[in-house]
C-alpha positions in Angstrom: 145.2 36.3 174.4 142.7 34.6 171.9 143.0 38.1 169.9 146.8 37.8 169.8 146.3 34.2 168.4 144.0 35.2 166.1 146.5 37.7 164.8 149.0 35.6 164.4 147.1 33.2 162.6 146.1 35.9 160.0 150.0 36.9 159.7 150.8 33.1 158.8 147.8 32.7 156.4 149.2 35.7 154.6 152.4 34.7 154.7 151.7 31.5 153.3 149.2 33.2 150.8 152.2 35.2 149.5 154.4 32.4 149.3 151.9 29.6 147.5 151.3 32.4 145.5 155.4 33.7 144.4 156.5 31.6 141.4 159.9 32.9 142.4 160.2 32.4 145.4 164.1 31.4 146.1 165.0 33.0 142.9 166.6 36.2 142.0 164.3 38.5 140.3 164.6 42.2 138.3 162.9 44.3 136.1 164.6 46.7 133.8 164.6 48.3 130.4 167.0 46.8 128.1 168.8 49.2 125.7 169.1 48.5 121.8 171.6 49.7 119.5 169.1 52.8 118.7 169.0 53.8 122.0 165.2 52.4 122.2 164.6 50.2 125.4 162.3 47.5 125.6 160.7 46.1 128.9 162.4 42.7 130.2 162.9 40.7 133.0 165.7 38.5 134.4 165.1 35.4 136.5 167.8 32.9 137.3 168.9 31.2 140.7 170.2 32.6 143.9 174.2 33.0 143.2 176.5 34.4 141.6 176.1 32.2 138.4 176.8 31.7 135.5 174.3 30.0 134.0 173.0 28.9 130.4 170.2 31.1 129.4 166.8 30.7 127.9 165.6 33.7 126.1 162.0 34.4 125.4 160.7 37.4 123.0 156.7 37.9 123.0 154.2 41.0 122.0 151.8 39.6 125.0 153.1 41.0 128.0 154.1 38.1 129.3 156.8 39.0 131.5 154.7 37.9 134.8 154.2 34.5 133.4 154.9 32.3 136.4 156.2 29.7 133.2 160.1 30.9 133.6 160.6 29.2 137.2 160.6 25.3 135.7 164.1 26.6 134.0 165.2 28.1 137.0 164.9 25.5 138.9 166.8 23.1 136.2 169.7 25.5 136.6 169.1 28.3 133.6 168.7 32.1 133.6 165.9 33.3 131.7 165.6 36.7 129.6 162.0 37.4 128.7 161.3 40.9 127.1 158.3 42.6 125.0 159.2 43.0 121.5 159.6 46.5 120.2 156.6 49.3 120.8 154.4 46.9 122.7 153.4 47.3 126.4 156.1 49.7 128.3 159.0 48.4 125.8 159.3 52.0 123.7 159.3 52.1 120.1 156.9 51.9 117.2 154.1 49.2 117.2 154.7 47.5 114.1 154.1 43.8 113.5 158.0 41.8 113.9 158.9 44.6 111.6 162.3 45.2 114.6 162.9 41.7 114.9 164.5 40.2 111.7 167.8 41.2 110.5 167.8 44.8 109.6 165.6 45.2 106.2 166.1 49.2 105.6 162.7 49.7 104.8 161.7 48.2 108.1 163.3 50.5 110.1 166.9 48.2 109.9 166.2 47.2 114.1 167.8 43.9 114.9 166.2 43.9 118.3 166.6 40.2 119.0 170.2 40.5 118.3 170.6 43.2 120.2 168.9 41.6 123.1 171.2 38.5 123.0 174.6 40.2 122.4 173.5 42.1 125.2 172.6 39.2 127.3 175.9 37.4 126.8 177.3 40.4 128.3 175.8 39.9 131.7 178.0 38.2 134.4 175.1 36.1 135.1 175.4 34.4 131.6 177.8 31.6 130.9 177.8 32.9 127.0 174.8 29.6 126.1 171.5 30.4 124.9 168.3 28.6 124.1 164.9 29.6 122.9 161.2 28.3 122.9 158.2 29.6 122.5 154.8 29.1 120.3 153.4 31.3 117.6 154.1 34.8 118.0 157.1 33.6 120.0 158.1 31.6 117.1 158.1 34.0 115.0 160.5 36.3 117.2 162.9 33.0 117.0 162.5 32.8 113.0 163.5 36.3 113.2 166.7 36.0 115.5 167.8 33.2 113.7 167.7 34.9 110.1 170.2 37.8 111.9 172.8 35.1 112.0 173.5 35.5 116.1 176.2 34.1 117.8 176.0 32.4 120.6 172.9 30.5 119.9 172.9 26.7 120.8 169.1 25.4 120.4 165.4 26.7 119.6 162.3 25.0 120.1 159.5 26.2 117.5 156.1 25.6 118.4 153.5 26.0 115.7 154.7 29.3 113.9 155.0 30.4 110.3 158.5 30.1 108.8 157.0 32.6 105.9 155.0 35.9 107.1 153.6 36.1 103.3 152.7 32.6 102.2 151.7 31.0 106.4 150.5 34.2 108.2 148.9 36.7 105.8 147.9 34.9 102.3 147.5 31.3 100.8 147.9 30.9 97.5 147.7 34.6 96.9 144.4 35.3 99.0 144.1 37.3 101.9 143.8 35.4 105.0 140.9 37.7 106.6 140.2 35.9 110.0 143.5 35.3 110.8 144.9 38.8 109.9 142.0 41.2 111.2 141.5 38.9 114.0 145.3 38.8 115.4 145.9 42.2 115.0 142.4 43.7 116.9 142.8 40.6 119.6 146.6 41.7 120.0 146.0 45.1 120.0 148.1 46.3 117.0 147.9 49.4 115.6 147.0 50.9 112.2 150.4 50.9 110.5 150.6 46.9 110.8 147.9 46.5 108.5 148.9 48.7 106.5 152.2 47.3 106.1 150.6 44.5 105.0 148.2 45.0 102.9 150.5 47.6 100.7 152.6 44.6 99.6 150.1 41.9 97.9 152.2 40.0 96.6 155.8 38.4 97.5 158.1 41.4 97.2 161.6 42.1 99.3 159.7 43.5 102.4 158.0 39.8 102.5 161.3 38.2 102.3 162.7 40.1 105.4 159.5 38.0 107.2 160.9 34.7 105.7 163.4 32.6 107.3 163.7 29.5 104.7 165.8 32.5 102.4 168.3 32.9 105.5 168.5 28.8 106.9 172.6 28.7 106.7 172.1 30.9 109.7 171.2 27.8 111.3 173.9 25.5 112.9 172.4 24.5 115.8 169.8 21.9 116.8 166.2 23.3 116.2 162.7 21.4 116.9 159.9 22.5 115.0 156.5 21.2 116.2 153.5 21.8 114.3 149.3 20.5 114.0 147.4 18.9 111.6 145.1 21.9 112.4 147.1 23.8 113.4 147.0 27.4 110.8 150.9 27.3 110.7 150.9 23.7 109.9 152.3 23.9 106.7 154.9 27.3 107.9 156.3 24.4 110.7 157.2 21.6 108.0 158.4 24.0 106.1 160.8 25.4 108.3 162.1 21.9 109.4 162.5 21.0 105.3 164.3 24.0 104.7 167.0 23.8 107.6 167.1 20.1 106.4 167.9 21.4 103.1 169.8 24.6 103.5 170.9 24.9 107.6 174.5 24.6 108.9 175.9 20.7 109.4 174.8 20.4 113.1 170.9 21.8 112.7 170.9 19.2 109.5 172.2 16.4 111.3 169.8 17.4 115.1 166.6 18.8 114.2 163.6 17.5 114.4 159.9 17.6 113.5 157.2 17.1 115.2 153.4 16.9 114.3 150.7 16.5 116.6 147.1 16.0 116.2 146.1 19.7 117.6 145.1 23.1 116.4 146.7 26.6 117.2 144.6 26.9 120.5 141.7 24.7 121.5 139.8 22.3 119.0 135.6 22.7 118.4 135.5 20.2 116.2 132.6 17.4 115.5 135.0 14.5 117.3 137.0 14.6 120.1 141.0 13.8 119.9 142.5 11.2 121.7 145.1 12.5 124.3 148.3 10.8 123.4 147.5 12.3 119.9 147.0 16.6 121.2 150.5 16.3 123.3 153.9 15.4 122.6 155.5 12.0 121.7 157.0 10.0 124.6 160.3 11.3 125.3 159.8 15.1 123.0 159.9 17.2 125.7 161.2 21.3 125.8 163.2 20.4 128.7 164.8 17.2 127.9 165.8 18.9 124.7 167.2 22.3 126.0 169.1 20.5 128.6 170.9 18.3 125.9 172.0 20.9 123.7 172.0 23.9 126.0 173.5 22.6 129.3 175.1 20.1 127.0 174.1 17.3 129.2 174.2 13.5 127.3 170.5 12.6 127.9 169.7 10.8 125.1 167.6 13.1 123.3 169.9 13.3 120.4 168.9 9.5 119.7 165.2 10.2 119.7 163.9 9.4 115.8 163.9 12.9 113.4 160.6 13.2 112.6 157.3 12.5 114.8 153.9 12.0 113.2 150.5 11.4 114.8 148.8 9.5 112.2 145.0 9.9 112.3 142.3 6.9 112.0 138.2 7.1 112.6 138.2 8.9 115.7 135.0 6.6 116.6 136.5 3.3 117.2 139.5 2.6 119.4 140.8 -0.8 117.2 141.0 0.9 113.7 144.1 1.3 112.1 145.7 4.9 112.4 145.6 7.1 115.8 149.2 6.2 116.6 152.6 8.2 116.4 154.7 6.8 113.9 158.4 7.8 113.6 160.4 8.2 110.4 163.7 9.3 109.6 162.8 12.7 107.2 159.9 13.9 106.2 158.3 13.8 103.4 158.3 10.0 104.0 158.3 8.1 101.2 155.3 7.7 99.2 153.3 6.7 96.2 151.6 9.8 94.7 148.3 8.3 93.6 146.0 10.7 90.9 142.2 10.7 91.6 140.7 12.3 89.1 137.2 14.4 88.9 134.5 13.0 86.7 131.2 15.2 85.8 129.3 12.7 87.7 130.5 13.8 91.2 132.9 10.9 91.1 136.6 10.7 91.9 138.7 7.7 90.1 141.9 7.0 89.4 141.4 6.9 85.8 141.9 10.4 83.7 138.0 11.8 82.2 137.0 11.0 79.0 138.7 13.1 75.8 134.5 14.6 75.5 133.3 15.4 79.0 131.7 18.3 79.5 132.4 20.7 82.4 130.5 21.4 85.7 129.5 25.5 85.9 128.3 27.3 89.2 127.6 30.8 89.9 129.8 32.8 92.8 128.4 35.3 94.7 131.1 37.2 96.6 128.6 38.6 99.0 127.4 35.5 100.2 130.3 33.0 99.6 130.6 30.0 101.3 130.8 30.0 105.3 134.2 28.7 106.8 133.1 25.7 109.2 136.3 24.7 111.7 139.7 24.1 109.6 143.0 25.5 110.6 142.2 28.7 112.0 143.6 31.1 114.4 140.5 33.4 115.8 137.5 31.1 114.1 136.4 28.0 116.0 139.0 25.6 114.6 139.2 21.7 114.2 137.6 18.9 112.5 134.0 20.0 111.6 131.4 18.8 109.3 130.9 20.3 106.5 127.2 18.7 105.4 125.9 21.9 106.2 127.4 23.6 103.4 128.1 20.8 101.2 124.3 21.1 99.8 125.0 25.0 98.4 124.7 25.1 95.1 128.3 26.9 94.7 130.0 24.0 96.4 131.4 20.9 93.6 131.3 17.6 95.4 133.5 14.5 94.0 134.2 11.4 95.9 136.0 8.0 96.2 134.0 5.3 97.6 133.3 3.6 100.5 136.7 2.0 100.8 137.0 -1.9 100.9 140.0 -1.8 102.8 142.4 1.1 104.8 143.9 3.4 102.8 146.4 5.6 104.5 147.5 9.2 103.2 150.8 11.2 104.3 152.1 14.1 103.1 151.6 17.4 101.0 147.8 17.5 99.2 147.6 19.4 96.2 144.3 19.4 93.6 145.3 20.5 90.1 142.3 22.3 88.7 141.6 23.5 85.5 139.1 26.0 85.4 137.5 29.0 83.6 135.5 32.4 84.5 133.5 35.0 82.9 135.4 37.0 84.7 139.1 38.4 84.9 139.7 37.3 88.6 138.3 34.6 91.2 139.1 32.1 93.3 138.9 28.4 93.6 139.2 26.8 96.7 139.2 23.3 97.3 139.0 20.6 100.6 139.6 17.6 101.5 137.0 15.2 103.7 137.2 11.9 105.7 133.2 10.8 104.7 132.4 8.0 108.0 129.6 5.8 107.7 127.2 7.5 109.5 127.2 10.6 106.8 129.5 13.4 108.5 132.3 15.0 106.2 135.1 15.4 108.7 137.2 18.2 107.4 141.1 17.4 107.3 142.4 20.5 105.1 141.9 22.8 102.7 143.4 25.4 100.3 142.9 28.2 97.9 144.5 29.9 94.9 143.8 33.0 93.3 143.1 33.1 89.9 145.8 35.8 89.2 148.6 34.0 91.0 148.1 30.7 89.7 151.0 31.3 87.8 153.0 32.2 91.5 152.3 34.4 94.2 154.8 37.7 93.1 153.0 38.6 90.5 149.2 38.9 89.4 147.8 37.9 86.1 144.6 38.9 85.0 142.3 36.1 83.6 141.0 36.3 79.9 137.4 35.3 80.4 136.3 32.2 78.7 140.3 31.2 78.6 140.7 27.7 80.7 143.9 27.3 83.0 145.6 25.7 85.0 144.7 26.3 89.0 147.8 24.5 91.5 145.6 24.4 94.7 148.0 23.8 98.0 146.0 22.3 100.9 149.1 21.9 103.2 149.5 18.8 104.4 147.9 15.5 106.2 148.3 11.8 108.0 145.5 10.0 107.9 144.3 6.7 107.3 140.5 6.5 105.5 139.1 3.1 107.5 136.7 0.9 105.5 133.6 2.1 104.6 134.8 5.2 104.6 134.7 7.8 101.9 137.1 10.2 100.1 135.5 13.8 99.4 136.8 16.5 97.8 134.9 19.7 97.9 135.6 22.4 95.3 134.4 26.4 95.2 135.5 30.0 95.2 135.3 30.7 98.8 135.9 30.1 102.5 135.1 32.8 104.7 136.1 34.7 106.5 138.8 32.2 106.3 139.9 33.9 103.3 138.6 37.2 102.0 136.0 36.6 99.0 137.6 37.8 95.8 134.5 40.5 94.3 135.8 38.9 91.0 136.9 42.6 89.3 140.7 41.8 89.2 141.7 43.9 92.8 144.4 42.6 94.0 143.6 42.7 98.1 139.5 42.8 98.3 139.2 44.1 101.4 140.4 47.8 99.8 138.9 47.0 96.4 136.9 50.1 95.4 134.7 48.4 93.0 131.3 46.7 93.8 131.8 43.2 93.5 130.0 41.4 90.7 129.1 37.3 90.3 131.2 35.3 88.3 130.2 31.8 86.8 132.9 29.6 87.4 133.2 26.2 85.0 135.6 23.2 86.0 136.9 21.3 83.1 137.6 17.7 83.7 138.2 15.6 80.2 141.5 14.3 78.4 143.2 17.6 77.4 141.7 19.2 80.9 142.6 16.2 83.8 141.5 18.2 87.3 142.5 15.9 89.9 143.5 15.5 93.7 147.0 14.1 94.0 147.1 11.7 97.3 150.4 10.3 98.9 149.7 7.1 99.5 151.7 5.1 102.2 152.2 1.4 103.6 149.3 1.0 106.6 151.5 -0.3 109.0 155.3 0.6 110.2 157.5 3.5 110.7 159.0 4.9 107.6 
């Protein structure tokens, strides 16, 4: 008798296992292969509830093999289906392998797939779907969504965008022309990608029509739906994010003008290393910007407010040190960028930074760069590299690193918007790089990265096209360094710090005029590298300056 207990017992513990353990439990459940209009099927599964339906769908693309992601059941259970399906050649979805090359709209030279058309149309088709679709997802998964939406789909109500590039060329693979080593080599080993995607991009150095099939800010009238786009402030696709949201602002269909928002957190792509820790409210979402809130407004069409929630979020940053300094608060605005006071601090060849242009005589500032032993990347907005707000002092003492500063601040000064440094420099040699960053300075010494950018020296001039450098010949360097919200406290100190390299960030340039370095055939050599700063030569850091306290 106890033996019969006992095996009961064991029968209801596994039950109960199996259950606890069933994210879809209660739910309706299949696997299957879903055909595209070449015949190729890719792996997907469909969850939605017990019935007969139909029900609004939320559709999810990924190369991660995420289909057993126990995720899908919070829609189920607020009444959607959900489609979630590995993109094209990856896991048991068949197909070639090759980087989002299927999932845009139809470029001949990649391949002409429109796989996440395919996939809705073929969705809407299903009896269990009531012909509504949403999307969300981050990264990767944001890029898919870029993708669907440049194929101009029907049928599409809302898409939330969670840190992801809106250009594959100038927020995934380069910056200002340079090859964005980490991110690149590191994604494609850690996502298990084969051969061909690296090729793919490194055959195309600069922006050509292949790059422009990755870019969805050329195809934005697409768009006539609500769309949130949420990025970081270290986040590596910071930049990608605001400037999806600014160009369906500018170029998307009346509705996704009138409903999108943005929304910018204090976070990076994955988890932050960095020197201080973030406060909570400041990592997450603002009160009220959730994925479900808005997919059930626009989606279900249910009147829940979120339509009324302020256009653009911002998590405006302080000294991370003290809880009752101005800054660390989300401020609201109605567009972004909000308004602001562009404020020139210019470099002097004392190491200082003022807002009064050089003098008409001052000399320049020279320093030699080695590309094999450039300057190590320490945090910053990476993908693969420990990421975050590090200190730089460490590598703030090489010799190959400029330093110019403003400071210690009498009083707040906060900062909002797009950085850019305006350099005009010179080589000895016909191509190089100059990079250039931008540091909070506290009290106590540490240099608190907030972001950073690169140019190189053959795009200066724009990114689809190279021009070698005459040696000895000064121009003019346009250094982006994406974007920031900050507020320097007092006593604090503005620092920029200027070079030729980041890496692996970036891929050191071996200074012999190759366009990608990794596949440069040519020893590198050192360059010496001079910044000019006088009258005729005004190398400066443009700041947006903004009122300390309210919304804009």
């Amino acid at each position: 008798m106890a033996s019969a207990f006992v095996v009961r017992f064991f029968c209801l513990a596994l039950l109960l296992a199996f259950l606890t353990g069933c994210p879809y439990c209660g739910m309706s459940y299949d696997r299957l292969m879903v055909p595209m209009s070449d015949g190729v099927r890719l792996d997907s599964v469909i969850i939605h509830p017990k019935g007969e339906g139909p029900w609004p769908t939320i559709l999810f693309r990924t190369p991660y093999d995420e289909l057993g992601s126990s995720d899908y059941a919070r829609w189920v259970e607020r009444g959607y289906a959900v489609l979630a399906q590995n993109t094209r050649g990856r896991y048991a979805s068949e197909g070639d392998d090759l980087a989002f090359a299927a999932d845009g709209w139809g470029l001949p030279e990649l391949g002409g797939h429109r796989d996440g058309v395919d996939t809705l149309e073929w969705a809407v088709a299903q009896p269990w779907c009531n012909g509504r679709i949403g999307t969300y997802g981050m990264s990767a998964c944001g890029i898919t969504q870029n993708l669907l939406a440049g194929a101009a789909p029907g049928h599409l109500y809302a898409q939330w965008i969670d840190r992801a590039p809106s250009s594959m060329y100038d927020h995934a693979v380069f910056h200002g022309g340079a090859f964005r080593q980490e991110q690149v080599l590191g994604w494609l080993q850690l996502a298990a990608f084969g051969s061909s995607s690296l090729e793919m991009f490194s055959a195309h150095p600069y922006y050509d029509e292949v790059w422009s099939a990755f870019d969805i800010t050329e195809r934005q009238g697409h768009r006539n739906y609500p769309v949130v786009v949420r990025a970081g402030w270290y986040d590596t696709f910071l930049q990608g994010s605001i400037d999806n949201f600014t160009s369906i602002r500018d170029e998307g269909g009346p509705v996704a003008q009138r409903e999108s928002k943005l929304i910018i957190s204090l976070c990076s792509h994955t988890i932050n290393t960095g020197a201080i820790s973030w406060p909570d409210e400041g990592v997450g979402l603002p009160p009220g910007y959730s994925e479900e809130r808005f997919q059930d407004r626009y989606v279900q069409g249910l009147k829940n407010g979120f339509d009324e929630l302020p256009r653009v979020a911002y998590y405006l940053m302080g000294d991370l040190t003290r809880g009752d300094g101005p800054g660390n608060e989300w401020r609201y605005a109605d567009d972004w960028p909000v308004p602001a006071m562009a404020a020139y601090f210019y470099f002097h060849n004392d190491g200082q930074l003022r807002t009064t242009p050089p003098p008409p005589d001052a000399s320049p500032v020279s320093y030699l760069y080695d590309p094999t032993d450039p300057v190590p990347t320490v945090g910053g907005a990476n993908l693969v590299l420990m990421s975050g707000n590090h200190d730089q002092r460490n590598i703030e003492t090489r010799p190959d690193v400029l330093l110019f500063e403003y400071g210690p601040l009498d009083e707040p000064l906060a900062v909002a918007g797009r950085i850019w440094v305006t350099l005009y420099a010179s080589s000895d040699r016909v191509d190089t790089d100059f990079t250039a960053k931008l540091t909070d300075v506290y009290p106590d010494g540490q240099s608190i990265l907030l972001c950073d950018g690169i140019v190189k020296g053959r795009c200066r001039n724009g990114t689809d096209h190279g021009e070698i450098m005459a040696p000895g010949t000064v121009y003019r360097f346009p250094i982006d360094l994406t974007s920031t919200a900050i507020v320097f406290d007092t006593g604090h100190r503005i620092r920029v710090a200027v070079s030729s390299s980041n890496a692996p960030r970036f891929a050191p340039n071996p200074n012999t005029g190759a366009a990608l370095s990794p596949y440069d055939p040519l020893e590198p050599v050192v360059a010496t590298n001079t910044i000019w700063m006088n009258e005729s030569n005004p190398s400066a850091i443009v700041l947006p300056l903004v009122p300390l306290d309210g919304n804009t």
